[in-house]
N, C-alpha and C positions, 0 to 999 in steps of 0.2 A: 680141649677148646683152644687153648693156646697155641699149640703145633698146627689148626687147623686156620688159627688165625692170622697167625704168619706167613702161612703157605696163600692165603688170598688174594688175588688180583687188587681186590677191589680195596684191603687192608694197604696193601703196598703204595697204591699212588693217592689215598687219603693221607696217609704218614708222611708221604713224601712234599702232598700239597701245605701238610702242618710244617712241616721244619722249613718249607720253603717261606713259609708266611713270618715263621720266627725270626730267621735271617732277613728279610723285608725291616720287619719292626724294629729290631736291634741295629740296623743300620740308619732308618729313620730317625730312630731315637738320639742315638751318634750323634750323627747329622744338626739334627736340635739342638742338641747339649754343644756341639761344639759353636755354632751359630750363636746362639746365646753367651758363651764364655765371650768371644770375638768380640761383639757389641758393646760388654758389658766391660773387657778392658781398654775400649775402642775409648770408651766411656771416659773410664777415669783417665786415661792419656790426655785425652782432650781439657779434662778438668783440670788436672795437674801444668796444662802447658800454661792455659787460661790466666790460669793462677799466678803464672811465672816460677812453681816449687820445681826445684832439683832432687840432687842425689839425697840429700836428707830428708825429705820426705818419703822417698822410698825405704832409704834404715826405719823411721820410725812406722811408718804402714805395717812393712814387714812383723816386726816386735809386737805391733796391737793385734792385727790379722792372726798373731800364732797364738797371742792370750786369747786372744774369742774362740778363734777355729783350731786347739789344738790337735786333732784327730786328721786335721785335714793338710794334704800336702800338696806345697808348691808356693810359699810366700816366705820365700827364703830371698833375701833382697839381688840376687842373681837375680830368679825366675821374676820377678818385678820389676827389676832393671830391663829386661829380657822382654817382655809382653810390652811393656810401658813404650821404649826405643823402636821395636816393631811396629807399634800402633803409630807416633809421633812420626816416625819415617813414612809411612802408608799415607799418615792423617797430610803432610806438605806436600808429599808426591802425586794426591791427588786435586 
């Protein structure tokens, strides 16, 4: 059955129409997740400019960000300094 199923016409460009849909969705998804991240540090740059908070709000974000979300990576006060300055540049330039 097997040998018979691989050797199918009709097996091959069903398989082929699957992984194509797979890649479709994982790129969509991508796509989403990153749209969403943008936004959402679009967000806090904006909040933090608002605010008038500097570099010490970013040390201490960092520090609480790792006690909540230890498992999770990228709130290392680089990568916050990093997302935060891109956002604030973006957020005047436009």
């Amino acid at each position: 059955m097997t040998d018979t199923l691989a050797k199918s016409p009709d097996y091959a460009a069903w398989l082929c129409e699957i992984k194509s849909r797979i890649r479709s969705a994982h790129l969509s998804a991508t796509r989403a997740v990153n749209r969403d991240m943008i936004l959402l540090y679009w967000g806090i740059a904006e909040k933090q400019k608002e605010l008038g908070w500097g570099q010490s709000v970013i040390d201490r974000r960092s520090q609480d960000m790792r006690t909540t979300f230890p498992t999770v990576p990228g709130f290392s006060p680089r990568n916050l300094n990093l997302a935060t300055s891109c956002c604030q540049k973006e957020y005047s330039a436009g």
